[in-house]
C-alpha positions as CSV (number, residue, x, y, z in Angstrom):
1,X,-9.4,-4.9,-6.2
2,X,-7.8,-2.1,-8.6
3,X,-9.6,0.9,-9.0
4,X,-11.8,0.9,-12.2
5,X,-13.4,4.2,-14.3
6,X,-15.8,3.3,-17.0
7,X,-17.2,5.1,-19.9
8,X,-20.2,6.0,-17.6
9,X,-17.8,8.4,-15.7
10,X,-18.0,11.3,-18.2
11,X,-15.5,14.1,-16.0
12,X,-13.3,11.1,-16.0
13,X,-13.5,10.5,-19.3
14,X,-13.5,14.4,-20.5
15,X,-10.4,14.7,-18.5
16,X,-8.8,11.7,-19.7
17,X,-8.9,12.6,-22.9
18,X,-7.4,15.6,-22.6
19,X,-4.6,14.3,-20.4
20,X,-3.5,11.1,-22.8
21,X,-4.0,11.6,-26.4
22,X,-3.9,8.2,-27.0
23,X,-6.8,7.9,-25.2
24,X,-9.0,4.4,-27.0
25,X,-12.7,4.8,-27.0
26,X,-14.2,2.3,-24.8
27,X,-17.3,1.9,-27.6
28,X,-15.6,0.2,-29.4
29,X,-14.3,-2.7,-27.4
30,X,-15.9,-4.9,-25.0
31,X,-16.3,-4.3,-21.2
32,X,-13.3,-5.9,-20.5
33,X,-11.4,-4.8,-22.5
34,X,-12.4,-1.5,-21.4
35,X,-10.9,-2.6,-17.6
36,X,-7.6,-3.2,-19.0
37,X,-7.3,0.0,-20.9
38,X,-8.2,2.0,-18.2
39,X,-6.0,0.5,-15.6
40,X,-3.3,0.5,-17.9
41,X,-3.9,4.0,-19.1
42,X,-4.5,5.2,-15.3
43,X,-1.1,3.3,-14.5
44,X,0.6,4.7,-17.1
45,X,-0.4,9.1,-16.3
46,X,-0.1,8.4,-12.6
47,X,3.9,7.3,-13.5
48,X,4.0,10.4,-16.1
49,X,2.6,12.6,-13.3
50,X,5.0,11.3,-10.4
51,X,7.7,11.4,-12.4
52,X,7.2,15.9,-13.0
53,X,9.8,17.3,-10.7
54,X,7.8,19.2,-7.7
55,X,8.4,23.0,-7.2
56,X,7.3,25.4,-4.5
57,X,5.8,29.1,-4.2
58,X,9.1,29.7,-3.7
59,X,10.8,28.1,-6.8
60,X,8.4,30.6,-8.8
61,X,9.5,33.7,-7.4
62,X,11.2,36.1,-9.5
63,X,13.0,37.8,-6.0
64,X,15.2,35.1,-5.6
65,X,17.3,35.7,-8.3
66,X,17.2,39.4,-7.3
67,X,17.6,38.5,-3.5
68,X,20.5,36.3,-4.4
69,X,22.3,39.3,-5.7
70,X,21.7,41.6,-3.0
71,X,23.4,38.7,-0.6
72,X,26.3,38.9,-2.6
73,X,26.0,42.8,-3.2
74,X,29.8,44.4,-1.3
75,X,28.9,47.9,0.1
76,X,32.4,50.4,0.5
77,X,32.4,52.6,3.2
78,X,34.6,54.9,2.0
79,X,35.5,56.7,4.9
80,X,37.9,53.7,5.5
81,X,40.4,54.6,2.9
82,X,43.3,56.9,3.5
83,X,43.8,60.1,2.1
84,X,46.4,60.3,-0.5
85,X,49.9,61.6,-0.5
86,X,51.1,63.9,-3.1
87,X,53.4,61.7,-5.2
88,X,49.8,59.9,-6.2
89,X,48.5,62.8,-6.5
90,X,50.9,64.1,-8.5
91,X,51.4,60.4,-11.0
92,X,47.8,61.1,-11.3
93,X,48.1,64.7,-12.5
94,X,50.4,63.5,-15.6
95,X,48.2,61.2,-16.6
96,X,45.4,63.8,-16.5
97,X,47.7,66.6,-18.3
98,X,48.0,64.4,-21.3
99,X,44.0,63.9,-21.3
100,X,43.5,67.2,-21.0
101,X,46.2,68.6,-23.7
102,X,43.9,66.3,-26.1
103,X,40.5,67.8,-25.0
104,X,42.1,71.0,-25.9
105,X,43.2,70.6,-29.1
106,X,39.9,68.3,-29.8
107,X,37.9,71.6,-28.5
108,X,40.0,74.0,-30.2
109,X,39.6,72.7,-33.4
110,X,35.8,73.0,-33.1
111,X,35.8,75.9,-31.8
112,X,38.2,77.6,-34.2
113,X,36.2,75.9,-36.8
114,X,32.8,77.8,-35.5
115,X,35.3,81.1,-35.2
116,X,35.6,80.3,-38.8
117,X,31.7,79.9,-39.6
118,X,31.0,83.5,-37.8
119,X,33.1,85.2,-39.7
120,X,31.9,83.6,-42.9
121,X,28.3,84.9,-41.8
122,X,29.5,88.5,-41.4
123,X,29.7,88.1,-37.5
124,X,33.2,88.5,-37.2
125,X,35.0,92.0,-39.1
126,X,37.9,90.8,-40.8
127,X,38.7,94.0,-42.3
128,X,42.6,94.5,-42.5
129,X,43.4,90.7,-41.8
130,X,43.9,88.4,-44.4
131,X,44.3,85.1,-41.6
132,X,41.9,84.3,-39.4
133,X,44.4,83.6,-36.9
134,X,45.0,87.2,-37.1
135,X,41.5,88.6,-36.6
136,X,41.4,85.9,-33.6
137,X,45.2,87.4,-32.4
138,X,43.7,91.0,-32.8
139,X,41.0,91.2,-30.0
140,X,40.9,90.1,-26.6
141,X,37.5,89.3,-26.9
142,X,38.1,86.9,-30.0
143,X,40.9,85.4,-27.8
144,X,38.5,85.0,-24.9
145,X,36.2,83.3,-26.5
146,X,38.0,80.8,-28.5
147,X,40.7,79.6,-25.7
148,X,37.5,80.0,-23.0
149,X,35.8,77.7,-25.4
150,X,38.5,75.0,-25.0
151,X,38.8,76.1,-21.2
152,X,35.3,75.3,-20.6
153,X,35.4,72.3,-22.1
154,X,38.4,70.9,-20.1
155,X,37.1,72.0,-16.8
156,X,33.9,70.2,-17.8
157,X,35.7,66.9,-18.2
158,X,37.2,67.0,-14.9
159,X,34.3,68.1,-13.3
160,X,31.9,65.6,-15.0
161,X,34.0,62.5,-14.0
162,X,34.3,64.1,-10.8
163,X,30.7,64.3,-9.8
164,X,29.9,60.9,-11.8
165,X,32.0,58.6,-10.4
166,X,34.8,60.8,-8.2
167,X,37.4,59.5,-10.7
168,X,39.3,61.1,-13.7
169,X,41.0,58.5,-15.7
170,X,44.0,59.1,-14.6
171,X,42.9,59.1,-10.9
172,X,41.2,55.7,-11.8
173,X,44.7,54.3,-12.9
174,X,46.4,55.5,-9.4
175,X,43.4,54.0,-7.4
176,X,42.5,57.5,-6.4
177,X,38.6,59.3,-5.2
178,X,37.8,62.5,-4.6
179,X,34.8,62.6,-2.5
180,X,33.3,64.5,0.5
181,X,34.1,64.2,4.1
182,X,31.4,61.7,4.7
183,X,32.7,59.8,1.6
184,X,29.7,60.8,-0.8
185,X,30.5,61.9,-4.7
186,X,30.7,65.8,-5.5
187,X,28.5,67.5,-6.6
188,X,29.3,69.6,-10.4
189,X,29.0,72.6,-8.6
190,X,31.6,71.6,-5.9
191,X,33.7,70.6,-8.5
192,X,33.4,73.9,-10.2
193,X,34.6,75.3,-7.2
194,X,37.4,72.9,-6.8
195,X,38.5,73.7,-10.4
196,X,39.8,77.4,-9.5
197,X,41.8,76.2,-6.5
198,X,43.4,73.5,-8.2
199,X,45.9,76.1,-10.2
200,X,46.7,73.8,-12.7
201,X,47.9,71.0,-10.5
202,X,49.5,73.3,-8.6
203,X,47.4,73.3,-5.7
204,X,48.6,69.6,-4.6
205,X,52.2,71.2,-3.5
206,X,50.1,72.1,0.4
207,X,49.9,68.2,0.8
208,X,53.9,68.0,1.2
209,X,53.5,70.4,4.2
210,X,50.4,68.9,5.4
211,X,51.7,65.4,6.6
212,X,48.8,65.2,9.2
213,X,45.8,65.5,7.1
214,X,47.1,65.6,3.4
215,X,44.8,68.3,2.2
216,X,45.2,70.1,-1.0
217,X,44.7,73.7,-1.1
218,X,41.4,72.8,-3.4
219,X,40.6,70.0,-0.3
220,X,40.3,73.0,2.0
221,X,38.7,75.3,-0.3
222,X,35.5,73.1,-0.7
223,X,36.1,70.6,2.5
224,X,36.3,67.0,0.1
225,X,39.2,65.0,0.1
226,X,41.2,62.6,-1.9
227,X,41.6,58.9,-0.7
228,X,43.4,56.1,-1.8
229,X,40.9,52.9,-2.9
230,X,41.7,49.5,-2.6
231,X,42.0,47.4,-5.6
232,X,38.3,45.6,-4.7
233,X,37.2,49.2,-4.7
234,X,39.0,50.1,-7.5
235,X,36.9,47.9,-10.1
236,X,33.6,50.3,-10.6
237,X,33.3,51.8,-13.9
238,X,34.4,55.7,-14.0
């Protein structure tokens, strides 16, 4: 015999209501009438509620999408990777020389420009020079601190993307890393001290007489290294 609810079963009804909005009040036809409704009706939400695709605790879980990327997370030891020889090195250094010429001039012409505003203010005597250029050619303290304005600024771009990611953009294009012994990033006040050292590029010459470890005189100076990444490796942002 099929299972019946009648109108006399109010939590049924209350819920039934709420469940199927086309719910027909059982008032207002006859008892059985009333029978068929309510089988039909109760036919009809256990189908709707079957049909509802079932989840677990699990499907809920907002780790598994972060879990799912730690599985496929690749972790570089970079201890690994070879040091670098100088004609990287050095194919690394032109790219960087062209950067750095452009930093320069980018840096010199703000800072002539604020040379410019100091002596507009009364900070810098320009008596006897018509040219600026002059009264900047005239002292070695005007000359110091122009060109050690565009100095500064240059070291601070190597030393920035040195400690940030261990790559210049020009070491990024020949798959080169500077890095600590134990493979960890710089710090910006190693790479301050690695900026003296490096005479201009010059520094990289000890690696052609250095076939066994391929340190730089700026390598030795403040114990990092420069390896060579693979091209996997070689995808992080700078």
């Amino acid at each position: 015999m099929p299972f019946v609810y009648y109108e006399s079963d109010w939590h049924y009804t209350k819920r039934l209501r709420v469940i199927n909005p086309f719910y027909i009040d059982s008032s207002l036809i006859d008892d059985k009438s009333t029978n068929r409704v309510s089988i039909l009706v109760i036919i009809a939400v256990t189908l709707n509620l079957t049909a509802l695709p079932r989840y677990t605790n699990a499907d809920f879980n907002p780790m598994n999408a972060f879990m799912s990327e730690q599985d496929n997370t690749t972790f570089v030891k970079y201890t690994e990777f070879p040091r670098a020889g100088f004609f990287r090195r050095f194919g690394s250094w032109v790219y960087d020389v062209l950067i750095a010429l452009a930093v320069y001039m980018v840096a010199g012409a703000i800072g002539f420009g604020l040379f410019a505003l100091a002596a507009n203010i009364g900070l810098v005597d320009t008596s006897g020079h018509e040219h600026l250029i002059d009264v900047k050619e005239s002292s070695y303290v005007y000359q110091i601190l122009v060109d050690g304005w565009s100095l500064a600024w240059v070291a601070f771009f190597f030393v920035y993307f040195w400690a940030r990611s261990g790559q210049t953009i020009g070491m990024k294009a020949w798959r080169l890393r500077v890095q600590n012994l134990d493979g960890s990033l710089i710090t910006k006040k190693t790479g301050f001290k690695r900026i003296f050292p490096t005479l201009f590029g010059f520094g990289n010459i000890l690696v052609l007489f250095d076939r066994k470890n391929h340190l730089s005189l700026q390598d030795r100076m403040t114990k990092t290294e420069v390896i060579v990444l693979s091209l996997d490796a070689n995808k992080s942002k700078i």
